[in-house]
N, C-alpha and C positions, 0 to 999 in steps of 0.2 A: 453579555451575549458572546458564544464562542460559534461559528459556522465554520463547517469544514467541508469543501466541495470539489469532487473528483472530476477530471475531465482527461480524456485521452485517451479511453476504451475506443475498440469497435471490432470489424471484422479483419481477419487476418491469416495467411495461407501458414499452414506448416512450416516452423524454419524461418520464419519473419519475424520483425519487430514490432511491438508499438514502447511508449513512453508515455505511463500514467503520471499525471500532475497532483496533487491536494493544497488547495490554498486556501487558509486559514483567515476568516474574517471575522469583523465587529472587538468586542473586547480579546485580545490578544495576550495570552498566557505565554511566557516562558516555558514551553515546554520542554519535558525532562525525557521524555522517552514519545517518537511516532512509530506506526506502523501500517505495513498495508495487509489488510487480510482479505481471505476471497469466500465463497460460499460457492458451489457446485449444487444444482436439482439433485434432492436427495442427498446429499450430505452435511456435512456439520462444514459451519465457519470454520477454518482453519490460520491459523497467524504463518502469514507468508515471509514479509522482514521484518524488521524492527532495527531502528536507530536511535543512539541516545543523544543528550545533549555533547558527550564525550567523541560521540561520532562513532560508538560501539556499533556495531553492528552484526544481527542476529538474521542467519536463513535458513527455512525449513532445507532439510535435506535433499527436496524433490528439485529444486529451483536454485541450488547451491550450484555456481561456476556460471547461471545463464541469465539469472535478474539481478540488478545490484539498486540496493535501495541510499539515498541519497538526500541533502537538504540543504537549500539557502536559508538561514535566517534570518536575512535582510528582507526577504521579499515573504518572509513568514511561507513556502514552500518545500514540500518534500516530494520527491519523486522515486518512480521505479521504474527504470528500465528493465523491459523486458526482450530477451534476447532468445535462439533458438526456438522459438513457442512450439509447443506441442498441443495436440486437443486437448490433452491432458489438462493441458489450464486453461479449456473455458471455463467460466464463471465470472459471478458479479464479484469486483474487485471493490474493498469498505479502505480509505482512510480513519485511521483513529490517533488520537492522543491521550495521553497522558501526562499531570503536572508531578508526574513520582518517578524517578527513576525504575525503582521495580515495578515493572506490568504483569506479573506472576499473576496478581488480581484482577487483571483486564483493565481496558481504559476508557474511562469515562465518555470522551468525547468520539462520536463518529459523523462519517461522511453519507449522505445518501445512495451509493455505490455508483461502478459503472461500468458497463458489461464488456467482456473481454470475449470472442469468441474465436477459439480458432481450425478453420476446416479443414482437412487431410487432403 
């Protein structure tokens, strides 16, 4: 049994922060590769960062310089802060994993999201 569940979302002015959490419960994998990715009404899931067990770390263009994505793996948690927020990223924010270093193929495990919204 692998659970991965998102907490940290909510409402947020222009230009503010929040700090998404994912903590990983029940049987616990070694993960090789996490990510957070978001979904927008009307558009496609998007892979927002992405961290490897190497501590690589991958960001979309949009959100490069202003979220940095991050992990303990003592406490089996990965986070994203999110910094400068724009409306531009409201949307439901997904935790996911992977036991593969390459996530080209997407990752098996996800979070049940949780909602980022931010007003002008």
């Amino acid at each position: 049994q692998v659970q991965l569940v998102e907490s940290g979302g909510g409402l947020v002015q222009a230009g503010g922060s929040l700090r998404l959490s994912c903590v990983a419960s029940g049987f616990i994998f070694r993960f090789k590769a996490m990510g957070w990715h978001r979904q927008a009404p009307g558009k496609q899931r998007e892979l927002v960062a992405a961290i490897t067990s190497g501590d690589n770390t991958n960001y979309a263009d949009s959100v490069k310089g202003r979220f940095t994505i991050s992990r303990d793996n003592a406490k089996n948690t990965v986070y994203l802060q999110m910094n400068s927020l724009k409306p531009e990223d409201t949307a439901v924010y997904f935790c996911a994993a992977s036991q593969y270093m390459n996530y080209d193929a997407g990752f098996p495990f996800w979070g049940q999201g949780t909602q980022v919204t931010v007003s002008s």
